[in-house]
N, C-alpha and C positions, 0 to 999 in steps of 0.2 A: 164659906168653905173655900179655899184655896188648893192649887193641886201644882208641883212643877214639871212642864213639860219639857226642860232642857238644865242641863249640867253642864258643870266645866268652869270656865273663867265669865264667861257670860252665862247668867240664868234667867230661865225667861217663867214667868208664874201668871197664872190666870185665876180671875175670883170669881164666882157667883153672884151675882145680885139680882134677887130677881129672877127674870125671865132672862137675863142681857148679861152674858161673860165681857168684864173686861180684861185684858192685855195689859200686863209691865214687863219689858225689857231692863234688865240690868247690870250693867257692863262694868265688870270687878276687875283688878288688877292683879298681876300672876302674884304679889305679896296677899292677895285678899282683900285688900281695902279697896271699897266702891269709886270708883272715879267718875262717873257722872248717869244719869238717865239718858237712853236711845228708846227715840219712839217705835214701839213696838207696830204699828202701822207703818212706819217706813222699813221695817226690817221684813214685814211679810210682802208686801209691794215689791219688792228686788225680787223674791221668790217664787211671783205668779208673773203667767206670761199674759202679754198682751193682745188680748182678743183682735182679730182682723179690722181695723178701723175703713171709714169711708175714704183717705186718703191714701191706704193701701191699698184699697178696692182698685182706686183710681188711677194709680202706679202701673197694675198689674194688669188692667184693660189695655194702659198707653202701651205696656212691654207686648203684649199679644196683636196689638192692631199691626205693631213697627214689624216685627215678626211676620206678618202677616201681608203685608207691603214689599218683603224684601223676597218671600218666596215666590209672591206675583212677580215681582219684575227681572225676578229667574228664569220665570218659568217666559214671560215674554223674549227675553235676550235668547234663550235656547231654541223658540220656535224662527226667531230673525233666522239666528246661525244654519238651522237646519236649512230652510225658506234663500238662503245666498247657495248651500251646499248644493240644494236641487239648481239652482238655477245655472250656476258653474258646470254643474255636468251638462245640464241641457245645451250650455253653449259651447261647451267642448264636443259635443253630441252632432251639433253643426256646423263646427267650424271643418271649412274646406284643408284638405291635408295641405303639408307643407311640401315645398317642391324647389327644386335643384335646377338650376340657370346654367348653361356654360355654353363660350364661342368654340366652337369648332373650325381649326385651321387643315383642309382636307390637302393633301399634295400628293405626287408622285417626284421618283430619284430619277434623274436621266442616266442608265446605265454608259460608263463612259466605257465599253471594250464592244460592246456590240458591235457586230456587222452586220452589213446590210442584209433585210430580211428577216433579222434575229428581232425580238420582244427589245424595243427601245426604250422601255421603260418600266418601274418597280411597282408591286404591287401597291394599291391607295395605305398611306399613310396618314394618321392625325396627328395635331398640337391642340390643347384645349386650355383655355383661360376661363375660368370659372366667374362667375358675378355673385355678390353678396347674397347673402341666406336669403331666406323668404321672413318676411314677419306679420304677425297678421294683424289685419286691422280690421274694425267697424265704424257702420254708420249706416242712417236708414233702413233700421232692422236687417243690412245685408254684414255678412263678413265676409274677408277676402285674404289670399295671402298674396302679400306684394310684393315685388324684389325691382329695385333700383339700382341703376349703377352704371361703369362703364368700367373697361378692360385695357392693359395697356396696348393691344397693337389697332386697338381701332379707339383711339382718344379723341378722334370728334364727333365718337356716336354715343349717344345717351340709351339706356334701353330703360323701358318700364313694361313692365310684364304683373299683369293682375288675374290673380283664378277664384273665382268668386263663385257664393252657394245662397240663393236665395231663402230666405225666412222660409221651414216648414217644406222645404224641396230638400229633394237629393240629387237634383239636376244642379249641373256645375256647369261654369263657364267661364272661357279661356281667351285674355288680351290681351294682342300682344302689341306693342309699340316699337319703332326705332328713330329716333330724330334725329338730325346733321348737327353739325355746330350751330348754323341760325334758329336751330326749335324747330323744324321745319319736318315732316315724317318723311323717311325716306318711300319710293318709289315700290307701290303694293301694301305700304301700312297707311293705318294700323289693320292689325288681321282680327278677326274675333272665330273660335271654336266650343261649339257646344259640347257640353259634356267629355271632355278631351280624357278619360282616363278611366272609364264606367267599365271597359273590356279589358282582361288578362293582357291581351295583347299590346292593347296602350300601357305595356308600365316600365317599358324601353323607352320611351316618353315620343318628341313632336321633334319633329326640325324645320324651319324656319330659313328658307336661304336670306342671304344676306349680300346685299349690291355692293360693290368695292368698287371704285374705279379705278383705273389702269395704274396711276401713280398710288395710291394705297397697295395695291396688288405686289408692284415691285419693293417698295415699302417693308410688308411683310416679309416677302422672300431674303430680301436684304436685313434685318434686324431678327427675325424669328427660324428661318430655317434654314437647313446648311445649304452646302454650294452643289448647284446641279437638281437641286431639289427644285420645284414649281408647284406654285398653289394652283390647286385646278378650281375649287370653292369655298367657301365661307356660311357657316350656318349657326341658327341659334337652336338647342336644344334645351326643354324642356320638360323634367321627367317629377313622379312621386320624388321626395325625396327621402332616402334610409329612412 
């Protein structure tokens, strides 16, 4: 017995025998005449799919492990990131504030109509030349903010000035320096101040008198400030800065 499971231009027919159906494919041309045998085993094989093989298996373990590899070393790179993020605050948490440098040129005007007996001279007047920003540095678990430099009416002083905050303290502390042209500190430095800026009231900041000798003195009055005018002192100030 014969039965046909498929029409059309291809007809596909199965027989009995037995216990055991066999399979013919055969593949007619749109005139009707037969053009050749297709094994009907290779036409049902295209039709079923292919069960999960061991080399699939082994594909899809590889895609899971890599997967699996790449979330890890996400998830490490985001604890770094966090793990620098703390640490950056903690060090901004201790670093010593930044702080404002400047010479102070102190004078009075000699009143020139006075008479005798009368006020000979103007209430104190300033000139101020400022020194380079503060920038801060570390080393030896300490940081510090440090300003170097020098100013144009006193070019053969160097100033170095360090305010420094020990690892784990809130204690500060304040150095100051002033050296001639040979390196040499001038006369009373270096100075050193504990904690210089902990009260309200230190935040006018520090001053620092500053030695000039006689030819500097004139120096200044001649280059820096008008006629009649006389410097009475010379200071360094050192305050928070904005």
């Amino acid at each position: 017995m014969s039965e046909t499971i498929a029409t059309g231009p291809n007809k596909w027919s199965s027989a009995r025998t037995g216990g055991d159906i066999h399979v013919r494919a055969v593949a007619r041309s749109a005139s009707g005449g037969e053009q050749r045998d297709i094994p009907a085993a290779t036409q049902l094989a295209g039709m079923i799919p292919a069960p999960l093989g061991r080399k699939n298996g082994t594909a899809a373990k590889l895609v899971f492990s890599v997967i699996g590899k790449m979330l890890a070393f996400s998830c490490v790179v985001l604890l770094a990131n966090l793990r620098v993020s703390a640490a950056d605050k903690d060090d901004a948490a201790s670093a010593p504030m930044p702080i404002a440098c400047e010479v102070q040129y102190h004078f009075r005007e000699r009143i020139a109509d006075a008479k005798p007996g009368e006020k000979q001279f103007s209430a104190p007047a300033t000139e101020r030349e400022a020194l380079p920003p503060s920038r801060l540095v570390g080393s030896d678990g300490q940081q510090a903010q440090v300003v170097e430099g020098r100013v144009a009416h006193l070019p053969s002083y160097r100033f170095a000035i360090k305010l420094s905050r020990g690892e784990g303290t809130d204690a500060g502390k304040l150095e100051v320096n002033i050296l001639d042209a040979a390196g040499k500190p001038l006369s009373g430095y270096p100075q050193t101040m504990a904690n210089p800026f902990a009260d309200a009231s230190d935040q006018d900041g520090k001053a620092f008198e500053i030695p000039v000798t006689k030819y500097r003195t004139q120096m200044i009055e001649k280059t820096l400030l008008a006629k009649n005018q006389r410097l009475t002192y010379v200071a360094l100030v050192i305050k928070p800065s904005p």
